[in-house]
C-alpha positions as CSV (number, residue, x, y, z in Angstrom):
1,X,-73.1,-52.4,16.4
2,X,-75.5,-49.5,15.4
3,X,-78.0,-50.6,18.1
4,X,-75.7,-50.5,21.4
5,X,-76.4,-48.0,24.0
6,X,-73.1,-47.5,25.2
7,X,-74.4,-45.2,28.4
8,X,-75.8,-48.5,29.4
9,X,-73.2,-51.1,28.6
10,X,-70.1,-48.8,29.2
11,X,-69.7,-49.5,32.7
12,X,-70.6,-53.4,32.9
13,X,-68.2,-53.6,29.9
14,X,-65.2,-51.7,32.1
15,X,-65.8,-53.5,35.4
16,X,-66.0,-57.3,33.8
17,X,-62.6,-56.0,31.8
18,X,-61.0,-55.3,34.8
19,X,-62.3,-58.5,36.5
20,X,-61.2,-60.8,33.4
21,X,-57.4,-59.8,33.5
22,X,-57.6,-59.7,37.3
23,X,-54.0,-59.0,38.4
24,X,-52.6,-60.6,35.1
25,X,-50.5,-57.4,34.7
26,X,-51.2,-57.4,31.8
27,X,-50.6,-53.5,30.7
28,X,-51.3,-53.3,27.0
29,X,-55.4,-53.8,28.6
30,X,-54.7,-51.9,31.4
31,X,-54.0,-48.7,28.9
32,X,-57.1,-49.0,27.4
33,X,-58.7,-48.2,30.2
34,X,-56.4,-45.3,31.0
35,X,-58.0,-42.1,31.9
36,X,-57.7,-39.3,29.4
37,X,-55.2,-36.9,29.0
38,X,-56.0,-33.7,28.2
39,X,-59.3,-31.1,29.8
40,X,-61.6,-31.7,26.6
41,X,-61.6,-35.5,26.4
42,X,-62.0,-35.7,30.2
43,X,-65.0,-33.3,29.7
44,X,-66.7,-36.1,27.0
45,X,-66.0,-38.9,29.4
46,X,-68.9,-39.5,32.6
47,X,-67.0,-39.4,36.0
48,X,-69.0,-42.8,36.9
49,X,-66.9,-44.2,34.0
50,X,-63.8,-42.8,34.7
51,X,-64.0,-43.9,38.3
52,X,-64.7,-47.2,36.4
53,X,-61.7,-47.2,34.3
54,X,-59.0,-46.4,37.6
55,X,-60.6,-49.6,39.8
56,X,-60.4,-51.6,36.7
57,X,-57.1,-50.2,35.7
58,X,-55.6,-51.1,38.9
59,X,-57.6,-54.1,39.2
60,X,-55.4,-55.4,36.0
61,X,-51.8,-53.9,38.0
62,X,-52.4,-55.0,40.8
63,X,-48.9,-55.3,41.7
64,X,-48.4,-51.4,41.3
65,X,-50.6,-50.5,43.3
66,X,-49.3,-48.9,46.5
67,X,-50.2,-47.4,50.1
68,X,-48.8,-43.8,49.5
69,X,-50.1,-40.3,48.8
70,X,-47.8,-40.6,45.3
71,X,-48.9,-43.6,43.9
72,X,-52.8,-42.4,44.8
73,X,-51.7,-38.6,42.8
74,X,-50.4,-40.6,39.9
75,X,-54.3,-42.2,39.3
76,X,-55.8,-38.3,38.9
77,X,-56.0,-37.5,35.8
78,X,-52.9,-35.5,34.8
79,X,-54.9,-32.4,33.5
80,X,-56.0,-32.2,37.4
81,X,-53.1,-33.0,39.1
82,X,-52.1,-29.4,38.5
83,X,-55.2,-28.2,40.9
84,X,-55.1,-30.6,43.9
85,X,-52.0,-31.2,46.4
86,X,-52.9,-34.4,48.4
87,X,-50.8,-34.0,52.0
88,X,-50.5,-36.5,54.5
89,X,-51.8,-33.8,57.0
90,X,-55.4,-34.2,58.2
91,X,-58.0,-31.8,59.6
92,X,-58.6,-32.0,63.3
């Protein structure tokens, strides 16, 4: 309604979303928790609530979800994927 303050119930909402379908698979929820697409919509979405929407995402798939470096690339947001390379090399 009119008199919900989303900044507050946005990320209880996502979390107990995630929890409800808890490795159900089920992935017509999971994409509604999908991160945005494109620069200006991920600009008009808090980073506390996207982080939200990836745990909760793959909360739902569980069965997707995989140890590598391209499974981890495929949960940045795809307008970013362009500017990070994640290696399996690590700073000594």
């Amino acid at each position: 309604g009119p008199n919900v303050n989303i900044d507050v119930t946005a990320a209880g909402a996502t979390l107990a979303l995630g929890l409800t379908f808890l490795k159900s698979n089920n992935a017509s929820v999971a994409a509604q928790l999908r991160v945005p697409d494109c620069m200006y919509a991920l600009h008009c979405v808090r980073p506390d609530l996207i982080l939200l929407r990836v745990v909760s995402r793959n909360l739902i798939l569980w069965d997707e979800v995989r140890p590598t470096g391209a499974w981890l690339a495929t949960q940045l947001a795809h307008p970013k994927r362009a500017h990070h390379s994640l290696s399996a090399e690590r700073a000594d």
